[in-house]
SENUTI-530180 format. One record per residue (C-alpha): residue in three letters; x, y, z. Coordinates in steps of 0.02 Angstrom, whole numbers, padded with zeros to 5 digits, always signed. Example, Ala and Ser with C-alpha at 12.3 -4.5 7.8 and 13.67 -1.06 7.14 Angstrom:
2
ala+00615-00225+00390 ser+00684-00053+00357 
END
This chain:
580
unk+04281+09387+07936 unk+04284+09304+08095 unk+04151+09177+08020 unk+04266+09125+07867 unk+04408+09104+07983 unk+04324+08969+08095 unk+04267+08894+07949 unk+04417+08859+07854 unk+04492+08796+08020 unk+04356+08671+08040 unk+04401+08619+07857 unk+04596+08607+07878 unk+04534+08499+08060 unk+04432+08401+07954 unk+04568+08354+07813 unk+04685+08318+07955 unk+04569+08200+08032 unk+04544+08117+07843 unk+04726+08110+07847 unk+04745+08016+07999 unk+04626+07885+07954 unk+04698+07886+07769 unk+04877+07841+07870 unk+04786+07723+07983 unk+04700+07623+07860 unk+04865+07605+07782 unk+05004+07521+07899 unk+05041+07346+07913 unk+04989+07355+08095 unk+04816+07356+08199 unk+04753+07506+08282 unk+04614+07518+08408 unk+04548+07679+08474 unk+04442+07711+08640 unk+04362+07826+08742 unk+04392+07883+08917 unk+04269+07730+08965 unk+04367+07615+08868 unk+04221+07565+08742 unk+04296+07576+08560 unk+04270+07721+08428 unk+04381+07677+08298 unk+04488+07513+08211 unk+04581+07501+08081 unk+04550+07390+07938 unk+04710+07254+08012 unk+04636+07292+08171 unk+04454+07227+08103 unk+04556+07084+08002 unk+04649+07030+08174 unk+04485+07055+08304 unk+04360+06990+08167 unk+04222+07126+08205 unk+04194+07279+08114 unk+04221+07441+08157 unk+04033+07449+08138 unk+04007+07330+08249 unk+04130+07354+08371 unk+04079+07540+08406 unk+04036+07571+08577 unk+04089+07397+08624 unk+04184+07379+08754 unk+04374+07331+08732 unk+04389+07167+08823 unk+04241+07110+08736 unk+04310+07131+08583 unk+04493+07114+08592 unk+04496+06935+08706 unk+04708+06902+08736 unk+04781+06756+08841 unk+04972+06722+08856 unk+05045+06616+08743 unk+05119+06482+08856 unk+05007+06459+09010 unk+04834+06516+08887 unk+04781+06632+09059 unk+04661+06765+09004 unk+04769+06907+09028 unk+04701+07081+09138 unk+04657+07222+09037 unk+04767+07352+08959 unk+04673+07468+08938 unk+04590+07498+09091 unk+04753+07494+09175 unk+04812+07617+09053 unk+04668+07741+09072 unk+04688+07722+09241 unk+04885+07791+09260 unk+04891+07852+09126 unk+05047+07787+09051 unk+05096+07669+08909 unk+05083+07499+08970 unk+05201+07384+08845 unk+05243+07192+08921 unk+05379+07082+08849 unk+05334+06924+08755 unk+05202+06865+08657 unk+05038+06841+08684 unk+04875+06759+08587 unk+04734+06868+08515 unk+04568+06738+08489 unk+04471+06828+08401 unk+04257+06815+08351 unk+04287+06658+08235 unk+04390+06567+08333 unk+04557+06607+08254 unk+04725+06620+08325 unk+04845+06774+08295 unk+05002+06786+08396 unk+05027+06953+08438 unk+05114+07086+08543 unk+05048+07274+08585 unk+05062+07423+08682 unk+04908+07537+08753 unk+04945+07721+08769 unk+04844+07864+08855 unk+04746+08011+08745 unk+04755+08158+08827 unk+04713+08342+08799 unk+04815+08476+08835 unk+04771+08489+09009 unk+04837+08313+09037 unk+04653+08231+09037 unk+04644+08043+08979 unk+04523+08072+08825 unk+04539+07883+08783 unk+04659+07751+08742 unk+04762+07691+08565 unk+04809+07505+08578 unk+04945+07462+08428 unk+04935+07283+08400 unk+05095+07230+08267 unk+05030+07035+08216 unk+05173+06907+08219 unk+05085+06739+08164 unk+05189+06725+08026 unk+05347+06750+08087 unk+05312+06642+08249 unk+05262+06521+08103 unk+05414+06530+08026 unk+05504+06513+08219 unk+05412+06363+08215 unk+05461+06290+08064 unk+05627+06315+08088 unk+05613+06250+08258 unk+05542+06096+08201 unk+05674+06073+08060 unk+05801+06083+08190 unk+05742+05950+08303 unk+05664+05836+08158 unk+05729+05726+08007 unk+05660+05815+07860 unk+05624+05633+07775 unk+05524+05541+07891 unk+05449+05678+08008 unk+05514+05588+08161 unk+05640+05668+08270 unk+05831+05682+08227 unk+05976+05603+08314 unk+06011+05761+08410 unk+05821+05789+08468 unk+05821+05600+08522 unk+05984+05612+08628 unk+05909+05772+08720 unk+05764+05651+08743 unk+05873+05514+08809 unk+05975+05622+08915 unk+05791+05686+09006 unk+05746+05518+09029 unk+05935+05475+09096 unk+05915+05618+09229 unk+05765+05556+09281 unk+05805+05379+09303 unk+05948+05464+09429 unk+05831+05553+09516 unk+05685+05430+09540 unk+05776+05262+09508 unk+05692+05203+09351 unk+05739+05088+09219 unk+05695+05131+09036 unk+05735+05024+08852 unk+05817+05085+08721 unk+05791+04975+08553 unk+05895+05013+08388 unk+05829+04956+08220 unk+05914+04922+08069 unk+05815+04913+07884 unk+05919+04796+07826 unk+05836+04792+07644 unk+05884+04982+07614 unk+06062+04958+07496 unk+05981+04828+07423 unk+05841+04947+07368 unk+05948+05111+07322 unk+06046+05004+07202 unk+05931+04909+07100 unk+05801+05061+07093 unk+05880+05219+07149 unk+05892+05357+07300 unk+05705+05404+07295 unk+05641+05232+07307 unk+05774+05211+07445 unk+05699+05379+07541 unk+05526+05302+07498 unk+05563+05148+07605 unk+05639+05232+07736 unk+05454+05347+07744 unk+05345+05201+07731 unk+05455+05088+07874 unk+05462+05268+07980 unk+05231+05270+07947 unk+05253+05074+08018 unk+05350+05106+08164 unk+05269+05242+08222 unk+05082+05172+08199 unk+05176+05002+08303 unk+05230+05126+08437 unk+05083+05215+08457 unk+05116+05336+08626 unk+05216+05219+08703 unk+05385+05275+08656 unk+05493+05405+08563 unk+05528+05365+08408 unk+05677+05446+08306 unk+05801+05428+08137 unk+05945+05424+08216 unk+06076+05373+08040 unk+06046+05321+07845 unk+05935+05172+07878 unk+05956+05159+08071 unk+05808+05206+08188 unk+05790+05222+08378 unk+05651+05198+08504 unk+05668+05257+08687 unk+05546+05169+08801 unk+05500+05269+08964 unk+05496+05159+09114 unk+05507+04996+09019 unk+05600+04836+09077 unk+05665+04703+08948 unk+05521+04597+08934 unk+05409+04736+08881 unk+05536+04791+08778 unk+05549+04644+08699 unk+05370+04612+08672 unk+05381+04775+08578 unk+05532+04726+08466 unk+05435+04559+08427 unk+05257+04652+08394 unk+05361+04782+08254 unk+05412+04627+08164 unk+05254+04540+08164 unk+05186+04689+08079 unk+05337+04701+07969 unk+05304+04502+07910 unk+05138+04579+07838 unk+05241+04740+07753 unk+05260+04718+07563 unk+05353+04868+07478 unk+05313+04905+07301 unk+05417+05004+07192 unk+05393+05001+06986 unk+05294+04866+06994 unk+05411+04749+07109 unk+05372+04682+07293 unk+05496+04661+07400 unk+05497+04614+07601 unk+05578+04701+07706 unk+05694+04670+07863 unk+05746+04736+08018 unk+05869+04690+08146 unk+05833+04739+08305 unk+05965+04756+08472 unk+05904+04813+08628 unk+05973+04879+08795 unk+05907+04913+08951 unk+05960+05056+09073 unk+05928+05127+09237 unk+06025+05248+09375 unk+06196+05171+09376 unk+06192+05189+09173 unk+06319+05283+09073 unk+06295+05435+08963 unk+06196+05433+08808 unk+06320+05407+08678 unk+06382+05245+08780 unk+06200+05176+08758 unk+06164+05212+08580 unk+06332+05141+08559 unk+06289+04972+08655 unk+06121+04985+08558 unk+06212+04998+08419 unk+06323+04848+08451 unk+06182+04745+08481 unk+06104+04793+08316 unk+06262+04737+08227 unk+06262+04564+08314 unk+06082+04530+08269 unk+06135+04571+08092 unk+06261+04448+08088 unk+06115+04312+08147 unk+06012+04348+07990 unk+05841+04424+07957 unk+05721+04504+08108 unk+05837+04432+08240 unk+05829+04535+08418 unk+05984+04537+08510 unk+05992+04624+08694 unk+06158+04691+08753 unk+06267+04626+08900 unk+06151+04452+08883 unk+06278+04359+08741 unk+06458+04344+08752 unk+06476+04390+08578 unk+06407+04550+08604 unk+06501+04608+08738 unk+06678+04550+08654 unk+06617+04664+08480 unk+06556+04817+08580 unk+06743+04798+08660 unk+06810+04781+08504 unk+06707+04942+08442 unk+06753+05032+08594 unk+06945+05001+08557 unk+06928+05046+08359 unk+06864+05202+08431 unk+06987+05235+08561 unk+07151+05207+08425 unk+07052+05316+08302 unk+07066+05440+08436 unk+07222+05416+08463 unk+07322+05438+08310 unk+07188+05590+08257 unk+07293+05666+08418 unk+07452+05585+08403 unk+07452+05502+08568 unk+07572+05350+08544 unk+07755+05341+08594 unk+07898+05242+08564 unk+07982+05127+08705 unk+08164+05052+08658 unk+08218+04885+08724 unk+08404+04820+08728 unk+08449+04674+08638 unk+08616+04596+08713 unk+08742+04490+08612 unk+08777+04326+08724 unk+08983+04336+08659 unk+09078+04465+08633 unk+09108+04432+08452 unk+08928+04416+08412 unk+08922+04587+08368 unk+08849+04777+08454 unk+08668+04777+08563 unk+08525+04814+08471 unk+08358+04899+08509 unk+08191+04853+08459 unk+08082+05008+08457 unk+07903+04975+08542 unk+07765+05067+08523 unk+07614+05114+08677 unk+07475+05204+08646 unk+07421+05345+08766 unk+07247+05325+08826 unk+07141+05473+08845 unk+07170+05481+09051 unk+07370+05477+09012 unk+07408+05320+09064 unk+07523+05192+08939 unk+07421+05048+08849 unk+07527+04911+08824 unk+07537+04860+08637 unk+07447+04686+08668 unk+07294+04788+08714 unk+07269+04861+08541 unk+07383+04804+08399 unk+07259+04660+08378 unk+07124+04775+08345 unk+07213+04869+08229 unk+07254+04717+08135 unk+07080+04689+08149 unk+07010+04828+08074 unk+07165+04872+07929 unk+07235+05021+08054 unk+07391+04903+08053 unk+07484+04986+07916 unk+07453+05180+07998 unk+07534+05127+08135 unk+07659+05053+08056 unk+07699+05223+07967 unk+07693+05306+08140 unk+07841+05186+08206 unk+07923+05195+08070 unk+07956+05372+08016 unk+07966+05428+08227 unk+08103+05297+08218 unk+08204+05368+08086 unk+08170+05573+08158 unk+08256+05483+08318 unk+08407+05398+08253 unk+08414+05560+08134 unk+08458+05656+08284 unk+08573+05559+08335 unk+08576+05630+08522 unk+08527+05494+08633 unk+08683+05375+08679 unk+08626+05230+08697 unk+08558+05219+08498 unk+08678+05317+08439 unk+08761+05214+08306 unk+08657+05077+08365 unk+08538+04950+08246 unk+08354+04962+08297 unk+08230+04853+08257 unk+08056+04893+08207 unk+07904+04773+08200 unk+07786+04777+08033 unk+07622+04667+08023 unk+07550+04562+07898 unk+07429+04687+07827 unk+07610+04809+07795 unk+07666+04690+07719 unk+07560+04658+07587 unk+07522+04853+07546 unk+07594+04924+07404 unk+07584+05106+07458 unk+07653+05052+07630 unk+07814+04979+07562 unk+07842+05150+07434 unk+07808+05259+07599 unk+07969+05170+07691 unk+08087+05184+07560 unk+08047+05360+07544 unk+08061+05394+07760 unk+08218+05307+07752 unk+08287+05385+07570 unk+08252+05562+07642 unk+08314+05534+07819 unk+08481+05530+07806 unk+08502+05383+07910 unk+08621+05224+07877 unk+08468+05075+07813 unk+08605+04975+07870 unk+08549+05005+08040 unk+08359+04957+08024 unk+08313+04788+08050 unk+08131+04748+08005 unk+08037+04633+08103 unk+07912+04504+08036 unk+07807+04380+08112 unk+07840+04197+08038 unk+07640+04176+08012 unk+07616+04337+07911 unk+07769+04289+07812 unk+07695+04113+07765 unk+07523+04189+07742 unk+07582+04288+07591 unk+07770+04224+07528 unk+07757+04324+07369 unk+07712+04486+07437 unk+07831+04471+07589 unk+07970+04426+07482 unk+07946+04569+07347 unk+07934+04689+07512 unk+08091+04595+07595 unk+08198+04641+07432 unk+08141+04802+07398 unk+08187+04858+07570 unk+08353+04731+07554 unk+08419+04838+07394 unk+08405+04983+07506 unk+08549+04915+07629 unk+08393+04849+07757 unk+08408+04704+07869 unk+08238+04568+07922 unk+08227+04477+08054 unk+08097+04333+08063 unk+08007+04352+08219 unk+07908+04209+08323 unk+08001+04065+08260 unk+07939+03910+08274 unk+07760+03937+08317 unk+07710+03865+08169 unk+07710+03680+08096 unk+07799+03776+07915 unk+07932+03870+07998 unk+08091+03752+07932 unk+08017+03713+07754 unk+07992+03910+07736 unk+08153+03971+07786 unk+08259+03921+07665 unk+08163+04038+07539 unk+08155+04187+07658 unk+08308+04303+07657 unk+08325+04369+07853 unk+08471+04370+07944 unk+08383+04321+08111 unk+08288+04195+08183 unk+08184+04277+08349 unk+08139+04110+08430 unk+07932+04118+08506 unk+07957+04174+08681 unk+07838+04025+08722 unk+07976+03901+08711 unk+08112+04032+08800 unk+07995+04081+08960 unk+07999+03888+08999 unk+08156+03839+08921 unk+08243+03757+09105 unk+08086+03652+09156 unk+08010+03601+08999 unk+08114+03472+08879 unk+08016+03491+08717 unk+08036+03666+08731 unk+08225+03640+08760 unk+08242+03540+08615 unk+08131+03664+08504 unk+08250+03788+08573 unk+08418+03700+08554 unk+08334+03649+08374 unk+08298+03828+08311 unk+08488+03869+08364 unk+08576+03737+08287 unk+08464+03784+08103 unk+08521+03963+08137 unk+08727+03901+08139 unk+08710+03810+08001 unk+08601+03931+07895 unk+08748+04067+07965 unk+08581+04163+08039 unk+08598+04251+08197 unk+08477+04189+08352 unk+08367+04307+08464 unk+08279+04225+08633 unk+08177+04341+08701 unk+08067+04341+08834 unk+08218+04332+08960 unk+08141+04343+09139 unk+08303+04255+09256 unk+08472+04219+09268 unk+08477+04015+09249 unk+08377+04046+09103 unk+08498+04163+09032 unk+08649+04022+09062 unk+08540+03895+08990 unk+08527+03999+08813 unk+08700+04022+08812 unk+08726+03858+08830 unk+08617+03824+08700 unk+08731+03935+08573 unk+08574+04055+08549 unk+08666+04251+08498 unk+08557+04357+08576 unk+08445+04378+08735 unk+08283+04513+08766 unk+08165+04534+08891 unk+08149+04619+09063 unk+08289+04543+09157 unk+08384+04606+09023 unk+08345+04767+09007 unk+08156+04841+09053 unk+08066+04955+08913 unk+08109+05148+08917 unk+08002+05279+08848 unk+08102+05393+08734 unk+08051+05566+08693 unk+08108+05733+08584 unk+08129+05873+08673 unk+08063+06002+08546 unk+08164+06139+08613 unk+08330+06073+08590 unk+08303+05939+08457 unk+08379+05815+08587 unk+08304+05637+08631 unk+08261+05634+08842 unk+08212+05448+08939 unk+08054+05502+09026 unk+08022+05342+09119 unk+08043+05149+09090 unk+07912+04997+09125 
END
């Protein structure tokens, strides 16, 4: 009896043991047994796929011999597990991931934990190292790593990974005083391409130009795709003459490009602008942004030109240009312009009331007040004209709608409009409706245009002039007599006031030909019956010369200096903040 009862125990050890290996050869992850000598007994079929020996063949090995792991960063053979484990007889599990070489030569990145066999007197009958294989998913890590940092077109890195790259080699120029290049290149043939045979020819170009570049480059720079058709090149410790050289060695190789699409050849151009920095540079956005500039202007030049920044005149007037574009952009995304209101004095009594002509500053981004000569040519420039026209105009009409602020109240304002305004449709439909929906008098709003927009485009500024006339509106014809037209144009211009060029006011009492233009552009007024404005107004003797003159009106500082006007959003009332 006592027989039969060992046996069927050794049985029901046996089909546990069958089991375990059964369970073993089953999970996704390796498993290496040992003895107390740390030579291996047993591995799992992943741990055979991961190690590259057989169990076979492993058996009695030892376990560094067979199971060789370095760390994944520094590649320093790391000290064994095992034998530590064996040795205290704990679980021994260490963060981050390590690199399993195994007999072929292969690569697995792995991580595992070793823990002690013992009995049930607490010996150490061996070791079980659990190795869980994460190649694939430190692949995938690595894909999406790369597809982060890289244009997915070209291969070469993004704008993002090429600004971290710029900023590096920024920090170091601070530290160690260096000077590096940064070129920007421009395909100049890629519209051209997209149009007359399509996006994938276009992305085709941009691959083939990218394979050229880089193969120019070699190691000597960074190379990345930094916009559509736009590439940049950082050169480490480079001066302008090497830079150079390298901007002139791309387009010799690019002479010798051809590309071929459906049977067509076509050569291909770049422009090329270049700036160097150093220690005493500004951040990276300000140098792609010069390096952009530069780009531009060699555009302008024609085909494979090379322009560096700061060198040309031209350059440095467009990349201030750019900067301001930027800096109004900016500014009305945030709503950071305000109006100013200057008085606008009747010479006699019986002219009539003061008006105001509304001015608008821009705030800059460190608070102070940009004066409107700054930027209103740029935003002529670049058709922001009419949005800031819309801004004066409708924060004008909220103002006079309140009708809190004394020294408007009941008062005509004036408001300037540019050409572009003007001549835009939408622009002149967006007025009527501010003013229909205001509430306030048009009778009040006088509408000022410059004589040189006005002559630029007659038929457009007149069908504006009466549209806004049929409302009850009032124009005024500002900068008379700057031009050589101004009396053959009048007659067919219906204003009410002639605003003579503060050119010919400023030095009205020591210059005669300005006298006389003047005295000339006050007598047409009288006998027109239109209403005279001098501004520019800076003294007393030439105040008594104007009235002498018969001019109606007088502006300018020693009149009355600017004030900035603001609504108190609590109590809906208008508040003078300051004047300049």
């Amino acid at each position: 009896m006592k027989e039969k009862s060992l046996g069927a125990s050794q049985l029901s050890l046996a089909r546990d043991q069958e089991l375990a290996q059964v369970a073993l050869r089953a999970i996704d992850e390796g498993v290496i047994r040992t003895d107390a000598d740390g030579c291996i007994d047993y591995m799992n079929p992943v741990a055979e796929r991961l190690t590259g020996w057989t169990l076979q063949e492993a058996r009695g090995q030892p376990f560094d011999h067979i199971y060789p792991v370095v760390h994944e960063g520094t590649r320093q053979v790391r000290p064994s597990r095992v034998e530590r484990s064996l040795r205290e007889g704990r679980t021994i599990a260490q963060p981050g991931l390590w690199i399993l070489r195994n007999r072929e030569g292969e690569e697995f990145t792995i991580r595992d934990s070793v823990a002690p066999l013992v009995d049930q007197g607490d010996r150490v009958l061996g070791a079980v190292v659990v190795i869980r294989d994460l190649t694939r998913l430190r692949g995938l890590e690595q894909q999406m790593s790369y597809l982060t940092s890289h244009d997915t077109l070209t291969g070469l890195l993004n704008r993002q990974e090429l600004e971290i790259h710029l900023e590096v080699a920024l920090e170091g120029a601070r530290e160690r005083q260096l000077g590096h290049s940064l070129i920007y290149l421009d395909v100049v043939e890629l519209k051209l391409v997209n149009d007359a045979y399509g996006i994938v020819a276009g992305d085709e170009l941009l691959r083939q130009v990218a394979d050229l570049l880089q193969e120019a480059i070699g190691d000597l720079g960074t190379l990345g795709r930094v916009a559509g058709n736009d590439f940049a090149l950082l050169l480490e410790e480079c001066q302008e003459t090497e830079a150079r050289a390298m901007a002139r060695e791309i387009l010799r190789r690019l002479r010798d490009f051809r590309f071929t699409w459906g049977g067509h050849h076509l050569e291909i151009g770049l422009s090329i602008g270049l700036v160097t920095f150093d220690w005493q540079s500004e951040g990276v956005h300000e140098l792609l942004k010069q390096a952009d500039a530069a780009c531009h202007l060699a555009r302008q030049n024609g085909r494979n030109q090379i322009y560096t920044y700061g060198t040309d005149a031209a350059l440095s007037e467009r990349y201030g240009r750019l900067h301001w574009v930027q800096k109004i952009h900016r500014a009305l995304m945030q709503d950071r312009f305000c109006l100013y209101h200057q008085e606008i004095r009747p010479l006699r009594q019986e002219t009539g009331p003061s008006m105001h002509e509304m001015l608008v500053r821009m705030l800059d981004d460190d608070g102070s007040h940009v004066l409107p000569s700054s930027f209103i040519p740029i935003a002529e420039s670049h058709d922001l004209a009419p949005v800031l026209d819309r801004w004066v105009v409708r924060n004008t009409l909220r103002l006079l709608a309140l009708d809190t602020y004394e020294p408007l109240r009941g008062a005509p304002v004036t408001i300037n409009l540019s050409g572009q305004s003007l001549g835009d449709e939408a622009f002149r439909q967006d007025v009527m409706t501010y003013i229909e929906t205001s509430g306030v008098d048009p009778s009040r709003l006088y509408f000022e245009i410059t004589e040189t927009a006005a002559v630029a485009n007659l038929a457009r500024a007149l069908r504006f002039i009466e549209a806004l006339k049929a409302l009850g509106c009032r124009f005024i014809l500002d900068d008379f007599g700057s031009g050589f037209s101004s009396f053959a144009y009048l007659k067919n211009l219906p204003v009410e006031i002639l605003k003579i060029d503060g050119q010919f006011v400023r030095s009205v009492c020591n210059d005669p030909v300005h006298r006389a233009m003047v005295g000339a552009v006050s007598h047409i007024g009288q006998v027109m019956g239109l209403a005279t404005i001098a501004e520019w107004v800076e003294d007393d003797s030439t105040l008594d010369l104007l009235e002498d003159l018969g001019v109606d009106y007088v502006q300018g500082f020693h009149i009355h200096r600017p004030e900035w006007i603001v609504v108190d959003e609590a109590s809906d009332s208008v508040v003078v903040v300051a004047n300049g």
